[in-house]
N, C-alpha and C positions, 0 to 999 in steps of 0.2 A: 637361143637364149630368150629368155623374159624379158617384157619390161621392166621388172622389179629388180633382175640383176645389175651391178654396176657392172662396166664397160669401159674400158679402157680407150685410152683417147684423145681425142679434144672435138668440141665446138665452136666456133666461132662467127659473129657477122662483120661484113667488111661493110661499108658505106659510104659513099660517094657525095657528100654534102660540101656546095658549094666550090666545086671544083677541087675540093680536098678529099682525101681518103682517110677513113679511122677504123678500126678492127676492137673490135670488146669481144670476151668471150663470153660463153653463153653458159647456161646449165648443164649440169653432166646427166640432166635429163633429157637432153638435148639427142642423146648418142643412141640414148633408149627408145626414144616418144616421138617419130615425125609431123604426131597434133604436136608437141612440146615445143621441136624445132621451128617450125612453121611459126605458130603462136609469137613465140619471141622473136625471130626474124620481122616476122608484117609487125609488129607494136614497135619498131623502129622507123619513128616520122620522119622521114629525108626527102626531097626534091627530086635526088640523085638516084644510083641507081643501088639498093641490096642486093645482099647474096648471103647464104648462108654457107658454110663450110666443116662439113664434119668429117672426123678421123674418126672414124670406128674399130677402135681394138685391133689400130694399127695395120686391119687386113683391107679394109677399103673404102675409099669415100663417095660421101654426098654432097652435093651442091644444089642447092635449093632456093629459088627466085621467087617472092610473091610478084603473081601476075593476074590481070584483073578477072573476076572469077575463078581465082585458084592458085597453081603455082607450077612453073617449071621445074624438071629435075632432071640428073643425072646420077645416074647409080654405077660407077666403078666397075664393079663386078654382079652381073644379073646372080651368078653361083651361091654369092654369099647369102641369099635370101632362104636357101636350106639351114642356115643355121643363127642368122638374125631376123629379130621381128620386125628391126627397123627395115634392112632390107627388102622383107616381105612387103610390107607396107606404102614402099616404094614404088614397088612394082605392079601394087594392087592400085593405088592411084593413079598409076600408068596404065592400067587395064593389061598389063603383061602375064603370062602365068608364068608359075612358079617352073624352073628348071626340073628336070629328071633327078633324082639322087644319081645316076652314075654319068651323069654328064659333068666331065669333068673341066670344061672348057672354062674360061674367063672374058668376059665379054660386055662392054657397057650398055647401057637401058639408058635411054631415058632421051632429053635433048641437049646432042654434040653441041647444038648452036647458043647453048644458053647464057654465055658471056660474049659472044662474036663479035657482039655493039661495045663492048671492052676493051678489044684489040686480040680478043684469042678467037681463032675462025677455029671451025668444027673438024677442018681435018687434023690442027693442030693439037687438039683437044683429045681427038680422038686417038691420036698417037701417045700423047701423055698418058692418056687413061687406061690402054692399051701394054706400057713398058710394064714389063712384069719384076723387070729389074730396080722397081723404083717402087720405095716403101709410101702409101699412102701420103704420108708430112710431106715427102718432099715430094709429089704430084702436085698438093695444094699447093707447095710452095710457088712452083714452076708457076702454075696458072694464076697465084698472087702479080707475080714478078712480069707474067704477060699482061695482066690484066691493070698496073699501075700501082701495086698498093704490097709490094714484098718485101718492105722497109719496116709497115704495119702491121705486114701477117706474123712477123721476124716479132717483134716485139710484142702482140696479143699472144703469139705461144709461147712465149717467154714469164709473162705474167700467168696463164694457164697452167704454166710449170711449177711455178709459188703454190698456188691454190692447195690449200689442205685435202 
């Protein structure tokens, strides 16, 4: 897909301010643009600790940390990078290359560890990321709910659902 096409989904940042958690969503240029994501994620001035959380057309998510000089990530599925630019993009800031078109595997990129300081350890993560029986939304969901903040995430995709 393009950047220009829309994408089904959601974005969202979660936020850690003050010992409180809050979720806003983001752009639905967010799903398309990882400068976009990133962008808006780091322009979020908190103490605590961001994250960013995307649902991308339902088939696989990104988690995304501004981290100093850059930003962690976690990419769902390396596979879907044959057919998202976000994807791609992902993995290209990861230094990963892009899958074989007949490799049909599903397999996360990026870093398991990157909420661990949250309460989700990397093998945990990596299991979530991994069930194949479990639609995108509720992966974030699960890692909201490890991570303190599935009350927020419940309610920013709730509001995401309004959105025209």
């Amino acid at each position: 897909m393009t950047a220009r096409e829309p994408v089904a989904g959601f974005a969202m940042a979660a936020a850690l301010e003050r010992g409180a958690w809050w979720c806003n969503p983001l752009s639905t240029n967010a799903l398309t643009s990882l400068d976009t994501a990133l962008t808006e994620v780091r322009a979020i001035a908190v103490e605590g600790a961001v994250l960013g959380l995307l649902n991308v057309d339902d088939e696989f998510f990104v988690l995304l940390r501004p981290a100093p000089g850059g930003a962690e990530l976690l990419l769902s599925d390396a596979s879907a990078a044959l057919d998202y630019d976000i994807a791609a993009d992902v993995l290209d800031m990861l230094r990963v290359p892009t899958p074989d078109e007949d490799d049909d595997a599903v397999w996360p990129e990026g870093d398991l560890a990157i909420v661990a300081d949250l309460g989700l350890p990397a093998e945990e993560l990596a299991m979530i990321a991994g069930d194949m029986g479990l639609y995108p939304d509720e992966q974030l969901r699960m890692i909201a709910q490890r991570c303190g903040f599935g009350d927020q995430y419940d309610e920013a995709v709730k509001r995401t659902a309004k959105r025209p």
